[in-house]
C-alpha positions as CSV (number, residue, x, y, z in Angstrom):
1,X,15.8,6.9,1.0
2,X,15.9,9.6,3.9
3,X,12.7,10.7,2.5
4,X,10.7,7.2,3.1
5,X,8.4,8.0,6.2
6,X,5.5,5.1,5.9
7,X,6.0,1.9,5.8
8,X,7.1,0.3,2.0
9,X,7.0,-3.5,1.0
10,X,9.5,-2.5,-2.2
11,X,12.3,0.2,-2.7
12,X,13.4,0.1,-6.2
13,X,17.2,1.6,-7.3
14,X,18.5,2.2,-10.9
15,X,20.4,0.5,-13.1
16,X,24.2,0.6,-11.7
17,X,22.9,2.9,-9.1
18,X,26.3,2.6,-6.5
19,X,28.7,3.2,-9.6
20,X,26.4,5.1,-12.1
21,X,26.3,3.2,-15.4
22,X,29.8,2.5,-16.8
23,X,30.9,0.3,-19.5
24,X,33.9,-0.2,-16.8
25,X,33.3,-2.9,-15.1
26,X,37.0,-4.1,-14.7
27,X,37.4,-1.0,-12.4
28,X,34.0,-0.8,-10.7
29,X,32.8,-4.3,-10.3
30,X,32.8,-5.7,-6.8
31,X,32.3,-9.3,-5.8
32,X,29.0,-11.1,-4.5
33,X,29.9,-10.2,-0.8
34,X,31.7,-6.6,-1.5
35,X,29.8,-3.6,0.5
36,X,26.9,-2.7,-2.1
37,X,25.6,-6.0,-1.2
38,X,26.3,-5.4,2.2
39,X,24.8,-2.1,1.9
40,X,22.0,-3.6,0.1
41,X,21.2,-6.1,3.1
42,X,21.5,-3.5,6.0
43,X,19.3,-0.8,4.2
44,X,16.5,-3.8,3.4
45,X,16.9,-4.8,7.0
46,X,16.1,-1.0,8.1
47,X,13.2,-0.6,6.2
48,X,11.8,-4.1,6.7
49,X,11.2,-4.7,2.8
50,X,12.4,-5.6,-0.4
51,X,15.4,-3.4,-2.0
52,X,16.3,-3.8,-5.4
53,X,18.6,-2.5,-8.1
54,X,21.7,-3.9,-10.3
55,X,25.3,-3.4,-9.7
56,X,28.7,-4.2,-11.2
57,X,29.4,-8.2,-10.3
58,X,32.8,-9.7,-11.2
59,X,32.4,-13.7,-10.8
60,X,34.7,-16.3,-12.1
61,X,36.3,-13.8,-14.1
62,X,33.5,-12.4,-15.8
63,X,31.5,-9.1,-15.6
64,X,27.8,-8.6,-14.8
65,X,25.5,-6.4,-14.6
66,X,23.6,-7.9,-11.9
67,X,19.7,-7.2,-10.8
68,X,20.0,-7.9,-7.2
69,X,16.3,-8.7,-4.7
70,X,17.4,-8.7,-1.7
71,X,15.2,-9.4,1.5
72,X,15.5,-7.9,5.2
73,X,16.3,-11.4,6.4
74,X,19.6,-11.2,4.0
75,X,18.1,-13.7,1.6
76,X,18.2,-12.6,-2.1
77,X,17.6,-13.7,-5.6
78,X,19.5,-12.0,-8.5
79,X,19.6,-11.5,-12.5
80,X,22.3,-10.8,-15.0
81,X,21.3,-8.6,-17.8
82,X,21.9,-10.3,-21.0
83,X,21.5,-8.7,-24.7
């Protein structure tokens, strides 16, 4: 991201890109308000734009591999992957 010097509307991240992609969720998932999403929201804020990319979600007791759209204002929208 260092490397971003113009202005972008959209940054676009891998699949699992804070964790790599793991079948282990039960040791890499975090919840809706753990640090990638807080990472997620500071780093959209930064650049003024869109940032997205999934991550490891653990909700209710389930695992997901969660697209997350998060805005600069902290507002977001999000997908699980589903087979």
């Amino acid at each position: 991201l260092s490397a971003i010097r113009e202005k972008t509307n959209l940054i676009i991240l891998p699949e699992m890109f804070s964790t790599g992609f793991s079948m282990n969720a039960e040791k890499l998932a975090e919840p809706m308000d753990g640090k990638t999403m807080k990472w997620m929201h500071k780093t959209a804020k930064q650049y003024d734009c869109v940032l997205t990319g999934s991550i490891i979600i653990k909700e209710n007791e389930k695992y997901y591999n969660r697209l997350i759209w998060m805005r600069a204002d902290g507002s977001y929208e999000y997908d699980d992957k589903r087979h």
